[in-house]
N, C-alpha and C positions, 0 to 999 in steps of 0.2 A: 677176762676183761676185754682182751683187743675181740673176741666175738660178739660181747656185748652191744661195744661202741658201733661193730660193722652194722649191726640190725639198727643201729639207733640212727646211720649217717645211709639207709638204702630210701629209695622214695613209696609215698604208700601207694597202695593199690588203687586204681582209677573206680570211681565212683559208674554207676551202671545204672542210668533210671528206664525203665521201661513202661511206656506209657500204653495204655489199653484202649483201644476206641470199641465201645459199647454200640451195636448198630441194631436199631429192634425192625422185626417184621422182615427180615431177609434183606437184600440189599438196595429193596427201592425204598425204606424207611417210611414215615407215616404220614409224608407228603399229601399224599391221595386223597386220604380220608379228613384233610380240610378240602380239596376240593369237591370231594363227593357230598359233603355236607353242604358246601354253598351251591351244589347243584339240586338234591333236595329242595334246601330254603326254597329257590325259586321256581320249581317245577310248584310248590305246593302255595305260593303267593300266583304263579300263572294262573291257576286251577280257581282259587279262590276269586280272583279276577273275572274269570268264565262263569262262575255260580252266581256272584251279585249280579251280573249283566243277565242272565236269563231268571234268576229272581225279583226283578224291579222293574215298576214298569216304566215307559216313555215319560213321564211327568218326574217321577222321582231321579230318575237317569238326569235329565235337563235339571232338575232341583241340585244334582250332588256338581254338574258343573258348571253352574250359573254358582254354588258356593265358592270354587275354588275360582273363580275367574270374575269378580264382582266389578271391574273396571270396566267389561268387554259386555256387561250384563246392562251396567249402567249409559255405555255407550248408544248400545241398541234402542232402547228406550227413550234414551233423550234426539236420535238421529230423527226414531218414526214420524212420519204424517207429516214431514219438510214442505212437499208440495204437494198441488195440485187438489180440488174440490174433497173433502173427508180422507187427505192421505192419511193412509192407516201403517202398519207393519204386524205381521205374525209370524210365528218360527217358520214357517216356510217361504217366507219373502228374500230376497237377496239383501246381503245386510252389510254393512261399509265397514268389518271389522278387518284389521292390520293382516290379510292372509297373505300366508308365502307366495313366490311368486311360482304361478302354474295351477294354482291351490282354489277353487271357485268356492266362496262364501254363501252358502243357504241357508244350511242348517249346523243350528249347535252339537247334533251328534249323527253320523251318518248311520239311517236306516237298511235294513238289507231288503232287498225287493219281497223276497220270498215270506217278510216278517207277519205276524198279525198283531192286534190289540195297539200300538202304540198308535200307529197312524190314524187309526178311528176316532181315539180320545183327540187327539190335535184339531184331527176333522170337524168336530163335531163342535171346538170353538172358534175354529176358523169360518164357519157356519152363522153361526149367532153372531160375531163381527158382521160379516157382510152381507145380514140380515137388517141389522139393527144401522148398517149405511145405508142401505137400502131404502129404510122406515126412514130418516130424517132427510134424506138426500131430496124422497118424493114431496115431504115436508116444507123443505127451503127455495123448491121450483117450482111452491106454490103460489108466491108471488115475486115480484122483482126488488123488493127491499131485503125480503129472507136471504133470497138467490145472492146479492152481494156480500152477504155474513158467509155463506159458507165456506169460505177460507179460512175464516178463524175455527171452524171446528175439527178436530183431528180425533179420531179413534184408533186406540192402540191397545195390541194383546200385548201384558203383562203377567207377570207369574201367579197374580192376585185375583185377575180378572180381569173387565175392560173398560180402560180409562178413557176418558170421552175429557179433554183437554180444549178451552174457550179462551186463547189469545188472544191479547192486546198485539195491534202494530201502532206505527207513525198515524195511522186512518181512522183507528178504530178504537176504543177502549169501552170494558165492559162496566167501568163506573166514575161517575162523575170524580175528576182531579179530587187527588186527596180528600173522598170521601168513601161509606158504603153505601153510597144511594147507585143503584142501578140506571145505567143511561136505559131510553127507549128500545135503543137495537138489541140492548143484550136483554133489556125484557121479554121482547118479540123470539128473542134464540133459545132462553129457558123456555118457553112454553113449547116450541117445539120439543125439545129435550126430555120436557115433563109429559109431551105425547108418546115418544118412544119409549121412554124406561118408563109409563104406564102400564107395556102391555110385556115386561122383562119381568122374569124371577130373581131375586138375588138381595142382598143389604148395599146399602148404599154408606160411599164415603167420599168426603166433601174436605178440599186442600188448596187453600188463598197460598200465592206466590204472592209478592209484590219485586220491583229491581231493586237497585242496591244505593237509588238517591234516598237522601236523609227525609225521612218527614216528620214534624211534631203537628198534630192535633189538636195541641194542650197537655195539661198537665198529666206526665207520665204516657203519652202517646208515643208509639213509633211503629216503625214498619211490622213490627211485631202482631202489637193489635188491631194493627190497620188491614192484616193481610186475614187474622182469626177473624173479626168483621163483617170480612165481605166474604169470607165460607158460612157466615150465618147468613147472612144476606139472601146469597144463594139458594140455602136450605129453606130459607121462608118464602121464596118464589117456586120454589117447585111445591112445597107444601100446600100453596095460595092454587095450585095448578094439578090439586089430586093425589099427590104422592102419599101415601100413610106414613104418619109421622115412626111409625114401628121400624121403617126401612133403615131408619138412620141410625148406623153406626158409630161415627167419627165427624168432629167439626175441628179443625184442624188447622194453623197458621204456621207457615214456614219462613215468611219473611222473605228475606232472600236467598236463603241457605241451599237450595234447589233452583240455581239457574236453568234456564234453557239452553241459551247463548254463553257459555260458561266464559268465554273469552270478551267478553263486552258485558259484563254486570249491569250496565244502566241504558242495557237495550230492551225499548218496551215489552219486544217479543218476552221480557223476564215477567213482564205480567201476566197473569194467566190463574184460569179457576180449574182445578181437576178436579174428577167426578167419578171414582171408581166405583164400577158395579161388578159387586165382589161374588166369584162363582160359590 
């Protein structure tokens, strides 16, 4: 009994966990082999990188980042042919986008000197631009009423082709106040206009701006149909002036939705006829 009791008053034996750390691949474990995988990834996204730049050409190159940058795209376009007799702009003009500082703005993608085929294609509509100023420039110095319109004309490359844009200022408007009747002067400027895209390939398309003051007409009238209007207007004075009616593409009114002057809505300058000739 008193043996019993000793065993039943001694303390039990200590408990003993022993824990196992499992380590795979030797002791640098299998770290690596995520970074050797995100080294891959990008060696073969770098790669892929290189392939579409030497399979596309200059056009579609400018196409994929005129998509991703549509601000700097729309900027460019609204900036062109600011001053001076036919200012124009094309991708190889110096252009007033936000560049770093050090950073000279020319061109949307830099070309390598040694490159071929892109530059020809640029060439060759930078060409037909300042042909086709050439052709209306000799036009409007044909006499001294033309010669004062030529500030309202501005030609500009576009992704589309080249828009040939007919400004209103404080001086100048191309139609009688709130109507679509054509003043004189902008009659005398389409016929020029209908000289030069006489002797041009391409379809044509036809786009009334008006500013951002209210107008009514009459019933159901406004800046809406007052601006589609005067792009038909247009399209029957060049029509009146030779152009086959086949050329025509698009008649088109944007009202105000396309300012020039994005910061002043109800600056004449927002009046204006554009005139794509579509490559």
């Amino acid at each position: 009994m008193s043996a019993a009791r000793k065993g039943k008053n001694e303390p039990l034996p200590p408990i003993i966990v022993k824990k196992v750390t499992v380590v795979e691949g030797g002791h640098h474990g299998g770290a690596w082999k995520v970074a050797y995988a995100d080294f891959v990834t990008a060696m073969m996204a770098f790669f892929l990188l290189l392939w579409l730049l030497g399979a596309t050409t200059e056009k579609q190159r400018k196409g994929l980042a005129d998509h991703f940058t549509p601000t700097l795209v729309k900027l460019k376009q609204e900036s062109a042919g600011s001053n001076g007799m036919l200012g124009g702009s094309s991708i190889v003009d110096a252009d007033d986008y936000p560049n770093r500082a050090g950073q000279t703005g020319t061109k949307g993608i830099t070309i390598p000197r040694d490159t071929t085929g892109g530059p020809k294609e640029g060439s060759e509509k930078i060409k037909q631009r300042q042909k086709m100023e050439q052709k209306l420039a000799a036009k409007l110095q044909s006499s001294e009423k033309l010669a004062r319109l030529a500030k309202q004309v501005r030609l500009i490359d576009t992704s589309e082709g080249i828009r040939i844009d007919l400004v209103d200022d404080a001086d100048f408007s191309m139609f009688q106040l709130g109507t679509t009747v054509l003043t004189p002067d902008a009659a005398a400027l389409l016929d020029a206009i209908g000289d030069m895209l006489a002797g041009e390939l391409g379809s044509l398309s036809i786009r009334g701006h008006t500013d951002a003051l209210p107008w009514n007409g009459g019933a159901g009238a406004n800046n809406w149909s007052l601006s589609a209007g005067r792009a038909e207007a247009t399209r029957q004075a060049l029509l009146r002036h030779g152009i086959a009616e086949a050329r025509f593409r698009k008649i088109e009114g944007v009202a105000d939705c396309e300012p020039l002057i994005r910061d002043k809505p109800n600056d004449p300058r927002n009046r204006r006829i554009s005139i794509l000739l579509m490559r």
